[in-house]
C-alpha positions in Angstrom: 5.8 7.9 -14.4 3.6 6.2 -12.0 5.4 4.2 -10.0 5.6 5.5 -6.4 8.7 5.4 -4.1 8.3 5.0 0.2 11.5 5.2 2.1 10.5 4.1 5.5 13.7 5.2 7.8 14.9 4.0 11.1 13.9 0.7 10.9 15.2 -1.0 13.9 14.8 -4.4 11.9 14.2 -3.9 8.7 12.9 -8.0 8.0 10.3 -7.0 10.6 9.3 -3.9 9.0 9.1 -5.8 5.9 7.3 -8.7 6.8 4.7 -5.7 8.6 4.4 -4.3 5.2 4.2 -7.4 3.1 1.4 -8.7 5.6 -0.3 -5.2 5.8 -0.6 -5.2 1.6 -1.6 -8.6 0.9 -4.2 -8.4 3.6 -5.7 -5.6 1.3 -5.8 -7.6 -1.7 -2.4 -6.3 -3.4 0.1 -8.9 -4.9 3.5 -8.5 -3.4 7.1 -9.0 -4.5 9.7 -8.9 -2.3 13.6 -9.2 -3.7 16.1 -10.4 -1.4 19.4 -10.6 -3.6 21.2 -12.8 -0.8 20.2 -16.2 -0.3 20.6 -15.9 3.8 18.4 -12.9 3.8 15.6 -14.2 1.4 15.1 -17.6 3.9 15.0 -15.2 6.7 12.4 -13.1 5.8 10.3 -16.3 4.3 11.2 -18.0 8.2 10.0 -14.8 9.9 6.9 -14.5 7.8 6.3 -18.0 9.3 5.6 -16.6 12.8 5.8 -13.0 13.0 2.2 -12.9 13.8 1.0 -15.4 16.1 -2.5 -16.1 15.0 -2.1 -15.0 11.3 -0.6 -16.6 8.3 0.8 -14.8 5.5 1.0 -16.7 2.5 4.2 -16.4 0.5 6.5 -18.8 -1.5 9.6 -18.6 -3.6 9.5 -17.0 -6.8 10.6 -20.8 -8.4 7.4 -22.0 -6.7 4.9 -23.1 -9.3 2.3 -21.2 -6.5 4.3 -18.3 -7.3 1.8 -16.3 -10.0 -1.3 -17.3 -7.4 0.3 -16.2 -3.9 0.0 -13.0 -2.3 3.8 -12.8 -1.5 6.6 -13.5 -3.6 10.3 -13.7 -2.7 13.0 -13.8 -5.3 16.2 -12.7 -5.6 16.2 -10.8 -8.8 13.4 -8.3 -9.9 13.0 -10.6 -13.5 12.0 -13.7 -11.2 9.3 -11.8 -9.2 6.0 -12.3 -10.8 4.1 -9.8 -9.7 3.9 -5.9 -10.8 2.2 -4.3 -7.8 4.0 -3.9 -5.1 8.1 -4.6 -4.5 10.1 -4.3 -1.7 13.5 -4.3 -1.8 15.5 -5.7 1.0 18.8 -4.9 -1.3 21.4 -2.7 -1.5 21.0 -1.4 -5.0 18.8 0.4 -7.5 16.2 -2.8 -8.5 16.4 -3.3 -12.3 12.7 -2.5 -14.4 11.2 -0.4 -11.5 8.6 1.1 -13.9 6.8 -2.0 -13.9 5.9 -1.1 -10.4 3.0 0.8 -8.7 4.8 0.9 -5.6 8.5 0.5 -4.2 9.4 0.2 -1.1 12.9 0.8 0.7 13.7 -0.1 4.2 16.2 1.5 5.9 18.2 0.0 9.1 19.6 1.5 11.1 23.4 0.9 10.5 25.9 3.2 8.6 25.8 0.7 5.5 22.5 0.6 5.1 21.8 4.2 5.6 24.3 4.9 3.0 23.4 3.0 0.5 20.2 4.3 1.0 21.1 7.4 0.2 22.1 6.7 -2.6 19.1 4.9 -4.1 16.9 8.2 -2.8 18.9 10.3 -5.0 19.0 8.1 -8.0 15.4 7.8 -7.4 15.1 11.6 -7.3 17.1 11.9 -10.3 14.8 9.6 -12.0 11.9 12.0 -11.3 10.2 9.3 -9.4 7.5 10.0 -6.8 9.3 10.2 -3.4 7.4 9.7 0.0 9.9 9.6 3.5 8.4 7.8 6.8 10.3 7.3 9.7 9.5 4.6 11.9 11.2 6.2 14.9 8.0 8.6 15.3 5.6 5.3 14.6 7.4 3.3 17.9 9.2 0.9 15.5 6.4 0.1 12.9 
């Protein structure tokens, strides 16, 4: 199995943590996929990738975009619509469907009771899986 699981914990928002990450790996060249299940969330993270960084652009479209196989960040809101296997972050609440296709996972974790639980939850199934598992908490990194 080589896809690799990062739980990054204590996110104090966890679109801003993900538009860090997303920006942080397709500055270094990697293709990223990013699945926002809910329609609300998916145009807020692709409005806060707009201007989270005031002198940088991070290029990113819809996974319907034709753009979409060319662009460093893809947003979607199922895994089958994503079109890139590198790296996928998933700003949902549940196990993503065809992880394996993967190299690298990423989980954000708020910090409300919700989202810590169903975080949970994914870590164990994850762990069950015998996937790779790698724990950061942001509360030691000053929120990033």
């Amino acid at each position: 199995m080589n896809t690799e699981i990062r739980f990054y914990h204590n996110a104090p928002d966890r679109l801003r943590v993900a538009c860090v990450l997303a920006a942080k790996a397709s500055g270094s060249g990697r293709k990223v996929s990013v699945l926002a299940p809910e329609g609300g969330m998916a145009r807020q993270f692709d409005q806060m990738l707009w201007g989270f960084q005031p002198l940088a652009f991070v290029p990113h479209v819809p996974a319907g975009s034709p753009l979409a196989p060319e662009t460093g960040v893809v947003i979607g809101s199922s895994v089958a619509s994503l079109p890139h296997d590198d790296v996928l972050i998933n700003l949902g609440d549940a196990l993503p469907e065809e992880i394996d296709r993967f190299g690298l996972v990423i989980e954000i974790v708020g910090p409300s009771d919700p989202e810590r639980l169903a975080a949970r939850g994914r870590y164990r199934q994850y762990k069950e899986r015998g996937y790779p598992l790698n724990a950061h908490d942001l509360a030691q990194r000053n929120g990033e």
